[in-house]
GUGULUM-853370 format. One record per residue (C-alpha): residue number from 1; chain; x negated, y, z. Coordinates in Angstrom, 3 decimals. Layout:
REM residues N
+-----+-------+----------+----------+----------+
!  nr ! kette !        x !        y !        z !
+-----+-------+----------+----------+----------+
! NUM !     A !        X !        Y !        Z !
...
+-----+-------+----------+----------+----------+
//
This chain:
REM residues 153
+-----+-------+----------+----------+----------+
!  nr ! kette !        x !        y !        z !
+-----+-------+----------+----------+----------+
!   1 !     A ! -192.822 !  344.274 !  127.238 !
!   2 !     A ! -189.825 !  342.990 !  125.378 !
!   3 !     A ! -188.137 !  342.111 !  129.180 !
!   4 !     A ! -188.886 !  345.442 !  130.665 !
!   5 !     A ! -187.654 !  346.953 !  127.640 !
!   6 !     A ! -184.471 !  345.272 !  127.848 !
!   7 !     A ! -183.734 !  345.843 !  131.373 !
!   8 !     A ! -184.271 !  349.933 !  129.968 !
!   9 !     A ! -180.926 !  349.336 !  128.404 !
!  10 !     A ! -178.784 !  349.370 !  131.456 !
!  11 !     A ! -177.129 !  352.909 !  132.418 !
!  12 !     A ! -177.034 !  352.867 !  135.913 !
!  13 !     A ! -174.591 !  355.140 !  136.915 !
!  14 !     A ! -173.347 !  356.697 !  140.459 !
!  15 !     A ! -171.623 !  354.419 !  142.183 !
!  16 !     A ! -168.187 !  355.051 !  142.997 !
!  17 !     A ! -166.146 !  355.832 !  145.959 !
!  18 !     A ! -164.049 !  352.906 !  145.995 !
!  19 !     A ! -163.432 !  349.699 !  143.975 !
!  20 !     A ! -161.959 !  350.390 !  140.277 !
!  21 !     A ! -158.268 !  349.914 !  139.938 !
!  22 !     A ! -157.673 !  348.917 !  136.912 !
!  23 !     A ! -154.222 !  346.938 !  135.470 !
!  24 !     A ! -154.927 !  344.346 !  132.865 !
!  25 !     A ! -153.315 !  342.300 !  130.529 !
!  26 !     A ! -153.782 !  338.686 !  129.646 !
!  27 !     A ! -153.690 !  337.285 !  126.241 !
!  28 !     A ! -150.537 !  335.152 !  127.442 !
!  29 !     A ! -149.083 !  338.462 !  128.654 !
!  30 !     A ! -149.627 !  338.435 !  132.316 !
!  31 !     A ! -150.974 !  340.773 !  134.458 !
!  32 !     A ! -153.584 !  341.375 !  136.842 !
!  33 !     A ! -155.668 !  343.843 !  138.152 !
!  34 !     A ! -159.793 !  344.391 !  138.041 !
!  35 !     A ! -159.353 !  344.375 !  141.801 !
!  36 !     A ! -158.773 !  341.482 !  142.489 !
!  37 !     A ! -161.859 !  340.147 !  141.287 !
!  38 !     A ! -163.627 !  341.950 !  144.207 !
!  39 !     A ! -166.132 !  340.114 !  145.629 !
!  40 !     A ! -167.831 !  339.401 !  142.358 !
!  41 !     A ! -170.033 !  340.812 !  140.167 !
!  42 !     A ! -168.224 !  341.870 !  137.164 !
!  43 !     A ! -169.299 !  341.765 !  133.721 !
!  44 !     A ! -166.687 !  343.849 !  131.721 !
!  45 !     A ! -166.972 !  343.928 !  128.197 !
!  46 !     A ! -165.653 !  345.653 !  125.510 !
!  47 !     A ! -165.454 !  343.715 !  122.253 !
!  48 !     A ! -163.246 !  343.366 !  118.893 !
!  49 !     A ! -163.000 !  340.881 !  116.989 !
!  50 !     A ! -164.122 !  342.863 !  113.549 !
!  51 !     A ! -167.305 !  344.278 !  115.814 !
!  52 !     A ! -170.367 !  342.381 !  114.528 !
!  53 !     A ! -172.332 !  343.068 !  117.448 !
!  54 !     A ! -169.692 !  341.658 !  119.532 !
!  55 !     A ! -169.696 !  338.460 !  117.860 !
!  56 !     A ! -173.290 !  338.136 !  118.264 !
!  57 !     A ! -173.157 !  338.739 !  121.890 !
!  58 !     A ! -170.622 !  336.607 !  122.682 !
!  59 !     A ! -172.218 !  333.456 !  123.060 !
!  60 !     A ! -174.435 !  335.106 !  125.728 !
!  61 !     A ! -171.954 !  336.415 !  127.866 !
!  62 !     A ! -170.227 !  332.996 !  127.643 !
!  63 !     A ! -173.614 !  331.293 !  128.320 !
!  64 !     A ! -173.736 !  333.484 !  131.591 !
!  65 !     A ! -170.187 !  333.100 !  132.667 !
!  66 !     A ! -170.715 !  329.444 !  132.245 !
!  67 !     A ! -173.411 !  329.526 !  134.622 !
!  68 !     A ! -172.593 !  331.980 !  137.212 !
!  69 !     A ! -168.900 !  331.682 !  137.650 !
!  70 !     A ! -168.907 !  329.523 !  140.303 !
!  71 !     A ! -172.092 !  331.442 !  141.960 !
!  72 !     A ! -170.703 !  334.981 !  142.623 !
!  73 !     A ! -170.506 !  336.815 !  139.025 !
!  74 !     A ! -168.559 !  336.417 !  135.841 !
!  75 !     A ! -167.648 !  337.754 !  132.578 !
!  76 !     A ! -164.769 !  339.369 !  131.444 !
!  77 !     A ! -163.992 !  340.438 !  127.435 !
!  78 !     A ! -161.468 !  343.432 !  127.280 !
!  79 !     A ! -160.214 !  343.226 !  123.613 !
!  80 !     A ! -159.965 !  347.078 !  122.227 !
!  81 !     A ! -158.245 !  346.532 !  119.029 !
!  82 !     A ! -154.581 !  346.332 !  117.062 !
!  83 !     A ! -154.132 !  342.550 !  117.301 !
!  84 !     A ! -151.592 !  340.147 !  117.769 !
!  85 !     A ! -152.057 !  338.016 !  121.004 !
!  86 !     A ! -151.828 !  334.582 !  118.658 !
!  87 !     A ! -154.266 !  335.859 !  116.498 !
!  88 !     A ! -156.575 !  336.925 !  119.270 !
!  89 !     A ! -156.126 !  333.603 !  121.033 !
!  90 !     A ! -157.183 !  331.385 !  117.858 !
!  91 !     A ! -159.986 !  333.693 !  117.243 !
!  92 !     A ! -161.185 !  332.820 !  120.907 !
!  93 !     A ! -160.642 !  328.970 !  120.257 !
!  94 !     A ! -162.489 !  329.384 !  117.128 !
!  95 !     A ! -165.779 !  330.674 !  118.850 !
!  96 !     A ! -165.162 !  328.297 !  122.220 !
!  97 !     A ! -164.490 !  331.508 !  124.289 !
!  98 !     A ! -162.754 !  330.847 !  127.801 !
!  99 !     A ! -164.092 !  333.702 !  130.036 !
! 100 !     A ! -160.689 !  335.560 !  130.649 !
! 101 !     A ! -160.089 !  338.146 !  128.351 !
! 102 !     A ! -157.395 !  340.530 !  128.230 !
! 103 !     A ! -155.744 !  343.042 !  125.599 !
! 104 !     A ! -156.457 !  347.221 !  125.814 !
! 105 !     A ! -156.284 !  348.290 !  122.222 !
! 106 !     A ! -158.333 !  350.899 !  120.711 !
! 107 !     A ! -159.850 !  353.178 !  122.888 !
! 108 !     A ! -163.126 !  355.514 !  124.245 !
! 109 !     A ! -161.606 !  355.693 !  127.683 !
! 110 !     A ! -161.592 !  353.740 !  130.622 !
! 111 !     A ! -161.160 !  353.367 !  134.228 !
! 112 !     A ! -164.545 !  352.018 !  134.341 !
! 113 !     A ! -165.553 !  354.431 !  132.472 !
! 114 !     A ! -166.214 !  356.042 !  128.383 !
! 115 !     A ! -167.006 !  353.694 !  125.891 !
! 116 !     A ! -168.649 !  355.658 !  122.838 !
! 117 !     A ! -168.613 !  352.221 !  120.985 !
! 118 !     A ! -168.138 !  348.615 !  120.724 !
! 119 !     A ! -169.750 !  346.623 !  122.230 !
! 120 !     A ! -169.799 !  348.242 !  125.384 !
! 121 !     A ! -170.242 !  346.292 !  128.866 !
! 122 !     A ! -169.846 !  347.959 !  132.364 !
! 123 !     A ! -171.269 !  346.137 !  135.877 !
! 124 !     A ! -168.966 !  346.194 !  138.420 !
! 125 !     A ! -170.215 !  345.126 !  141.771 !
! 126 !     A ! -169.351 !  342.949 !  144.284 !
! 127 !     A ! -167.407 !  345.654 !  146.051 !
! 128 !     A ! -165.806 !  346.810 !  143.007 !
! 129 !     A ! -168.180 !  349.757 !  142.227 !
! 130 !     A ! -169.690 !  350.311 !  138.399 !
! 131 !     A ! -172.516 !  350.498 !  138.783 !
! 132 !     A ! -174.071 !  350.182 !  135.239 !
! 133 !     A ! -173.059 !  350.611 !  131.587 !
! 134 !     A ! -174.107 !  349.276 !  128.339 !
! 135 !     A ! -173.424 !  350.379 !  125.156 !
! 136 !     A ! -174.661 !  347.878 !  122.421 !
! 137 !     A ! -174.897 !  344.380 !  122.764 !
! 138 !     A ! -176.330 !  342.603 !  125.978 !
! 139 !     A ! -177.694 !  339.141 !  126.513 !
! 140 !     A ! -177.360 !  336.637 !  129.667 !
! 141 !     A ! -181.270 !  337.590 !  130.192 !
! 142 !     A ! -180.289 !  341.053 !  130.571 !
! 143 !     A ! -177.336 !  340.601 !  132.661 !
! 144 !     A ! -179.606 !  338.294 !  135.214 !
! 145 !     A ! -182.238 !  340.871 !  135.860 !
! 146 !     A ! -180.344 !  343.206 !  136.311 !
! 147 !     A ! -177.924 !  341.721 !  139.216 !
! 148 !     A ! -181.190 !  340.720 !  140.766 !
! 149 !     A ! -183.097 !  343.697 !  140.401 !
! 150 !     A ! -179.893 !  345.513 !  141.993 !
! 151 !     A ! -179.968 !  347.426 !  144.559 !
! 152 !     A ! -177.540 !  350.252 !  145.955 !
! 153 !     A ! -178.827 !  353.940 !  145.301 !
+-----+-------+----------+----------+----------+
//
């Protein structure tokens, strides 16, 4: 019960008409786009580093990452707060983070999409579609059945 529960979490949303462009920052300042990550899945999340929830969550998504970044899918932690990038960067060394993550500051808008609160997590497909939202946090579990329950609407 607790899995199909879980899997209940996931917004699926319509997909889009073409792959999100969306320019990011690094931590070190340099910058990239979502695109170019096409080919992928995506898992784009939303996190601060006063969020709780996004603490807890963290070791998942880096638990995933870990395992999947070299098979098709990884994680990516958009910070959406006022922080300095040195202070972001130790607080990522102090939890042994190293999926990319980049800088936003505050905000309830994306090009992936709203994000009522943090944590929030969007899946963007291989072809650069979202295709699902979270808000809350999200474990690796979650994150596997749903890219293999996936299928295009």
């Amino acid at each position: 019960m607790k899995r199909f529960l879980s899997m209940l979490l996931l917004l699926v949303l319509p997909l889009a008409a073409t792959a999100v462009d969306m320019p990011l920052t690094a931590v070190n300042g340099s910058k990239v786009n979502l695109n170019q990550y096409q080919g992928s899945w995506l898992v784009v999340n939303y996190w601060a580093t006063w969020c709780p929830p996004c603490i807890v969550e963290m070791p998942e998504l880096q638990s995933f990452h870990d395992e999947h970044v070299d098979k098709g899918a990884m994680v990516i932690g958009i910070n959406a707060e006022n922080i300095s990038a040195q202070r972001l960067v130790t607080f990522l060394d102090d939890y042994f983070i190293t999926y990319p993550n980049f800088i936003a500051g505050p905000t309830q808008q994306s090009e992936l999409g709203l994000i009522p609160g943090l944590p929030t997590t969007f899946m963007v497909s291989p072809e650069g579609e979202v295709v699902a939202r979270q808000v809350g946090p999200i474990t690796r579990e979650m994150i596997e059945q749903f890219i293999e329950k996936w299928k295009p609407q």
